[in-house]
N, C-alpha and C positions, 0 to 999 in steps of 0.2 A: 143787401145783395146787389152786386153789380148789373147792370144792364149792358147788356153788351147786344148792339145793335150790327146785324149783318147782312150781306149780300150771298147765299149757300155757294153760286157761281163767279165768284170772288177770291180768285186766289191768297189775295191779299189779306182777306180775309178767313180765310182758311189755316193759313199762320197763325194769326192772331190770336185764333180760338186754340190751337194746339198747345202755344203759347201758354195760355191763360190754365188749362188742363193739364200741362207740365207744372205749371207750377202751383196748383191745386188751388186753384182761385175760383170762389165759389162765381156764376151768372146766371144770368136769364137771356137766352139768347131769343132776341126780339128779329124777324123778318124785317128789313129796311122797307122792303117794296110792297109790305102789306101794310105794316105801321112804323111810320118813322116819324121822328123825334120834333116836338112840336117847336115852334117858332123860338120859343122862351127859353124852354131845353137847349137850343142851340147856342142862342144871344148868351148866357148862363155859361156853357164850356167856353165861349170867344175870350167873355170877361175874364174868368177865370184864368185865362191864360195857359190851358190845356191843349188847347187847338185853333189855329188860323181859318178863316173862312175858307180862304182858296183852297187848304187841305182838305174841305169837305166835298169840292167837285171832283168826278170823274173827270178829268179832264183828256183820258182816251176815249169818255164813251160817248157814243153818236148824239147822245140828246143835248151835252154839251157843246157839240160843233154845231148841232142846229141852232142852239140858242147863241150863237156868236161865237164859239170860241173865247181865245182870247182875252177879246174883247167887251165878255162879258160882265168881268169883273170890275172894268174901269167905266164899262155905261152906265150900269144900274148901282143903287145909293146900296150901303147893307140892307135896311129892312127890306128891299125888293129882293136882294139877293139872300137870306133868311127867308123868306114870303116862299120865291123861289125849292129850296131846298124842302122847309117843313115839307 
């Protein structure tokens, strides 16, 4: 069964899950902000080539401007940025 990891106040993810209901795809819809996806889980979809690190930041939401913006993805090495995220 799919995992399908979300944010409820996430538009974009609100899509997703309709999405995924439309087309009758079975999940488990896991809370991002209660349990999200451990470091290796992550590392794992980069490789696979499923999804880009930077696609994994908010990059509208405040915790990402505090943490630099930007700038954060060209300061910190991946496993900082991975460490980061899990």
């Amino acid at each position: 069964m799919l995992k399908f990891y979300w944010y409820a106040g996430c538009s974009t993810c609100k899509k997703a899950k309709k999405a995924l209901d439309d087309a009758g795809v079975a999940y488990k819809t896991i809370d991002i902000t209660e349990t999200p996806p451990s470091k290796s889980d992550i590392a794992k979809w980069i490789k696979a080539g499923h999804i880009e690190l930077k696609q994994l930041f908010n990059s509208s939401g405040q915790e990402y401007r505090k943490l630099g913006g930007k700038e954060l993805l060209t300061k910190h090495s991946e496993g900082e940025l991975l460490e980061m995220l899990a």
